[in-house]
C-alpha positions as CSV (number, residue, x, y, z in Angstrom):
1,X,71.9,59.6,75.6
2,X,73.3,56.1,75.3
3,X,73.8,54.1,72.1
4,X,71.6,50.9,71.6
5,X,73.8,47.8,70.7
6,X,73.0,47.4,67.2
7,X,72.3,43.3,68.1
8,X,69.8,44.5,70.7
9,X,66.1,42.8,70.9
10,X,65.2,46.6,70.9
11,X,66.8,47.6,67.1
12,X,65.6,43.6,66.4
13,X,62.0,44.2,66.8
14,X,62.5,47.5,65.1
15,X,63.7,45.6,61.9
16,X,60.8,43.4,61.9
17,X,58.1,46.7,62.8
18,X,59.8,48.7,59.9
19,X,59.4,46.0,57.5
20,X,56.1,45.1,57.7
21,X,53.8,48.0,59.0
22,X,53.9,50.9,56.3
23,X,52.9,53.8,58.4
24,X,56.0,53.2,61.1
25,X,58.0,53.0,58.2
26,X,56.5,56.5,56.7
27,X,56.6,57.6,60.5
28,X,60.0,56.5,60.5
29,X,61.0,58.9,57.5
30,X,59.1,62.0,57.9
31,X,57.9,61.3,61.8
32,X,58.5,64.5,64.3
33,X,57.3,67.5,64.5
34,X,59.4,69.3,62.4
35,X,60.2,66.8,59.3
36,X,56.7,67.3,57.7
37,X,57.4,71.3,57.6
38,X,60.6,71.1,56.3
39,X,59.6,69.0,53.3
40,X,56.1,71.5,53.1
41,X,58.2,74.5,52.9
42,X,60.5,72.5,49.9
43,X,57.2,71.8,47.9
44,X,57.7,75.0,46.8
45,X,61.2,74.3,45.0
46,X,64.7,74.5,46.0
47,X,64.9,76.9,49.2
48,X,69.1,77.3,50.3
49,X,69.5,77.3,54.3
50,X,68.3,80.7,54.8
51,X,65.7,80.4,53.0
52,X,64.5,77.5,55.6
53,X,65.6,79.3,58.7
54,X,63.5,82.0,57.5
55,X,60.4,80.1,57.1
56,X,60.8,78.3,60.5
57,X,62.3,81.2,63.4
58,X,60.9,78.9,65.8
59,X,63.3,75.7,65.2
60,X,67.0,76.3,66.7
61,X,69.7,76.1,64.0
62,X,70.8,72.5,65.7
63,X,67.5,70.4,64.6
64,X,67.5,72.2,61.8
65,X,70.6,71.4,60.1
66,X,70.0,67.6,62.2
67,X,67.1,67.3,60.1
68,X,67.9,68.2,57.1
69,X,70.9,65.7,57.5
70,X,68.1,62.9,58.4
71,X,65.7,64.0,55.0
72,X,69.2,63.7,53.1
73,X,70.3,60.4,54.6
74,X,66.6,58.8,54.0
75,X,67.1,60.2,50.2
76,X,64.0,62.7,50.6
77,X,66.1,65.5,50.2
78,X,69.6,66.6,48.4
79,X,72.1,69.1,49.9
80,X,74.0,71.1,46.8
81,X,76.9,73.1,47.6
82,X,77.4,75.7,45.2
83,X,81.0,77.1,44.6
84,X,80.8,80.5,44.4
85,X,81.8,83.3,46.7
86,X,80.3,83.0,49.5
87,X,79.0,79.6,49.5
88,X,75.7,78.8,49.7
89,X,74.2,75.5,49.9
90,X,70.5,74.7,48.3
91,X,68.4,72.0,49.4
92,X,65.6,70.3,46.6
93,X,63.4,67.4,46.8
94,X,63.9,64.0,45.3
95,X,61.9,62.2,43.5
96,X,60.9,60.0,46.5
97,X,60.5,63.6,48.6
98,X,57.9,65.1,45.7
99,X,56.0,61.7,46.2
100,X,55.0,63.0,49.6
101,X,53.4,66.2,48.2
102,X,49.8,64.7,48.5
103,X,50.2,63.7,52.0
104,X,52.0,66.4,52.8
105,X,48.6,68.3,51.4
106,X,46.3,66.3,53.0
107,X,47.9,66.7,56.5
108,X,47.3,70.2,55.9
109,X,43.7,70.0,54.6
110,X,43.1,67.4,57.7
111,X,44.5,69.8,60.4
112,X,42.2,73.0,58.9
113,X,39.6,70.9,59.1
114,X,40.3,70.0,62.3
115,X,40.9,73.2,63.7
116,X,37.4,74.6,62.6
117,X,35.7,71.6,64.4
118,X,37.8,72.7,68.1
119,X,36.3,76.2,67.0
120,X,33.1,74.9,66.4
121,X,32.4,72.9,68.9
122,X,31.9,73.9,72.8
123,X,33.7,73.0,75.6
124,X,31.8,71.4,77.9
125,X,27.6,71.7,77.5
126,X,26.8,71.1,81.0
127,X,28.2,73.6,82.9
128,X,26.5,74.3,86.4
C-alpha cells in the first residue's frame, strides 16, 4: 500500500472531516470491525495478551497486536510490561477507553435487538 503525502488534499479534507463531525472522529478511534471487541472484552478489567487471543481465535495475531498498538496510540488503551520471569504484558483501559463502556453497551443491546427482528421477520411475503 502507498503512503499519502502528508500535504495531500486527501489527509487535508481529513483534518477538516475529523474536526468537525463527531461520529468520524469516534469512527476514527474505535472504527473496524475488530476495535469495538477488543475494548468489549477489556470492560471487564485488565486482560494480558493471551487473555485477548483467547477471547477472539478468529483475529490473526498480526491485527491483533496492530490494534492494540492503534487503541494505545489514540490513548484508549495502556500496554504494561511486567518484569517478571517470563514476561507478560497486560493491557487496561484509560479513562477515555472506560468512557466508551455505554456505547460499547448499547452497540450490543442494538445488535440483539436487531438480530431478533432478521429472526422475526420473513423473507420475502410474496412468494409464487
Amino acid at each position: 500500500m502507498t503512503k499519502i503525502k502528508e500535504t495531500s488534499t486527501f489527509n487535508a479534507n481529513k483534518e477538516i472531516v475529523l474536526s468537525e463531525c463527531p461520529v468520524t472522529y469516534v469512527m476514527s478511534k474505535i472504527g473496524g470491525h475488530w476495535k469495538p471487541i477488543i475494548l468489549y472484552h477489556l470492560l471487564a478489567g485488565s486482560k494480558r495478551y493471551s487473555e485477548i487471543k483467547r477471547a477472539m481465535p478468529h483475529i490473526t495475531e498480526k491485527m491483533l497486536i496492530q490494534h492494540l498498538k492503534q487503541l494505545e496510540s489514540d490513548k484508549l488503551l495502556t500496554r504494561e510490561a511486567k518484569p517478571v520471569v517470563p514476561p507478560y504484558v497486560t493491557y487496561t483501559l484509560t479513562e477515555s477507553g472506560k468512557e466508551l463502556e455505554t456505547i460499547i453497551n448499547e452497540m450490543a443491546k442494538w445488535a440483539f435487538r436487531d438480530m431478533q427482528r432478521q429472526v422475526t421477520q420473513p423473507v420475502c411475503e410474496n412468494m409464487n
